[in-house]
C-alpha positions as CSV (number, residue, x, y, z in Angstrom):
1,X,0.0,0.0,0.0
2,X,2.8,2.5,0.1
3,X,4.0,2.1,-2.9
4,X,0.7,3.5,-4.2
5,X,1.0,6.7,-1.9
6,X,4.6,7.4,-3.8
7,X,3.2,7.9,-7.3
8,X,-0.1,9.3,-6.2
9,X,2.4,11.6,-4.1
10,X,4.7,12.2,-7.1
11,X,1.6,12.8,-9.9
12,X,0.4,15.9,-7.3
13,X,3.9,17.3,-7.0
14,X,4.1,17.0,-11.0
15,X,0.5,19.0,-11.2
16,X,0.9,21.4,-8.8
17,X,2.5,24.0,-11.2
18,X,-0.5,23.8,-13.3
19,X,-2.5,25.4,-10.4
20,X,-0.2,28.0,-9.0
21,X,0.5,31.2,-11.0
22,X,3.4,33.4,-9.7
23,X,2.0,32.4,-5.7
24,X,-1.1,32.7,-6.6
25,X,-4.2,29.6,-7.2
26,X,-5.6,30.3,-11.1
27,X,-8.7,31.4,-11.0
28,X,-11.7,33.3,-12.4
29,X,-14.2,35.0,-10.7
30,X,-17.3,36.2,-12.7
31,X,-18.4,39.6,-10.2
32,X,-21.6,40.5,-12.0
33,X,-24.1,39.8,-12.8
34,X,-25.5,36.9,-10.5
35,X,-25.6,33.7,-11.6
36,X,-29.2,32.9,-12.9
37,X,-29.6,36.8,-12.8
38,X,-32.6,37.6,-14.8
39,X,-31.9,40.4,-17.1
40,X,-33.8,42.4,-20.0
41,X,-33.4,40.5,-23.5
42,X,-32.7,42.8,-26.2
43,X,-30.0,45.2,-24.3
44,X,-26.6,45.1,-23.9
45,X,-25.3,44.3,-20.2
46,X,-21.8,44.3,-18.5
47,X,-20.2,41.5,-17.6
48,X,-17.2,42.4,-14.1
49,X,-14.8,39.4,-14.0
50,X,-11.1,39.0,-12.3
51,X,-8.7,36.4,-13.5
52,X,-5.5,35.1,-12.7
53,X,-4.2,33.2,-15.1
54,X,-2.8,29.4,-15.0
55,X,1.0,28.9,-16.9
56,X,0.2,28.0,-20.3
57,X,-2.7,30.4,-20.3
58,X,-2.0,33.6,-22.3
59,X,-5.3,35.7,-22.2
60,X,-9.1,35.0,-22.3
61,X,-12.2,34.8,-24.1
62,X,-16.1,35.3,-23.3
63,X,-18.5,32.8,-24.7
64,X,-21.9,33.2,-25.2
65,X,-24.0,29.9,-25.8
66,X,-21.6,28.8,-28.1
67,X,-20.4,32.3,-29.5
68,X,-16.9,33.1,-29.1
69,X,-15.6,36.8,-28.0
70,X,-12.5,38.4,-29.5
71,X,-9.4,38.0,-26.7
72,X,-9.3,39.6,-23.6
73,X,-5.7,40.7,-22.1
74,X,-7.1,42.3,-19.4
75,X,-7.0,40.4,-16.1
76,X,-9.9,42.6,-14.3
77,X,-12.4,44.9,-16.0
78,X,-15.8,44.7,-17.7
79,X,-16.8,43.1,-20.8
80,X,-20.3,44.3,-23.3
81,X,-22.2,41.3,-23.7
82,X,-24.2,41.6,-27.1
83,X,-27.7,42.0,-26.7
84,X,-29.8,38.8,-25.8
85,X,-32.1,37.2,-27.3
86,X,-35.4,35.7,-24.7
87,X,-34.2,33.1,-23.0
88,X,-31.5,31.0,-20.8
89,X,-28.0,31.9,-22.0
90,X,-24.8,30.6,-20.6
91,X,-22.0,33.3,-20.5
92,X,-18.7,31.5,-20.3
93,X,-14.7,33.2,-19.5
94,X,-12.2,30.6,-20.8
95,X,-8.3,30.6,-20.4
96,X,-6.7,30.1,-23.3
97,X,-3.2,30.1,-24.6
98,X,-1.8,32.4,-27.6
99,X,-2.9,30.2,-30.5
100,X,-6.8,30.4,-28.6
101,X,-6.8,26.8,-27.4
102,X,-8.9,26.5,-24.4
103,X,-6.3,25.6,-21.4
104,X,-8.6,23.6,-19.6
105,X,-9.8,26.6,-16.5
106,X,-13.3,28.0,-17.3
107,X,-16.1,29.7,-15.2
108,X,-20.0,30.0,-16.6
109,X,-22.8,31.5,-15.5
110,X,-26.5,31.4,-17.0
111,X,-28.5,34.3,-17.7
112,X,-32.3,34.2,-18.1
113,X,-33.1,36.8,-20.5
114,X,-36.9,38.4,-20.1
């Protein structure tokens, strides 16, 4: 049984650089609006996110439904959404690295547009 603690142990060490940028855990954090916020189809509505990027992750992009956002350098700010149609939408930040190949970190949220 230890011997399977060693390479579970080593396979964590090996990952742990894929999780940790410069001291700090990747992440992204989508401040606004709530998930399953209810918002007014039709207008355009901002979307406040933070980010701190994974290694291998260059910038980001904004999906919505399965519509893909020019990149996004910067790590904090607010993006335009386009203007929703009625409906559930979902609204999704993705890492990516500089040829725009998702990196595997993502955050979503749905909208329900009225």
């Amino acid at each position: 049984m230890k011997l399977l603690g060693i390479p579970f142990l080593i396979v964590v060490l090996a990952l742990a650089p894929l999780f940790v940028a410069r001291g700090e855990v990747a992440s992204i954090k989508i401040l606004s609006p709530a998930d399953h916020a209810q918002v007014n189809a039709g207008e355009e509505h901002q979307l406040a996110y933070e980010v701190i990027l994974a290694p291998g992750s260059h910038h980001i992009h904004v999906w919505v439904d399965d519509k893909r956002g020019p990149g996004i350098h910067d790590l904090k700010g607010m993006y335009t959404l386009p203007k929703l149609s009625p409906g559930e939408h979902v609204i999704t930040i993705k890492m990516v690295d500089k040829g725009h190949s998702p990196t595997g970190f993502e955050k979503s949220i749905r909208l329900i547009a009225e």
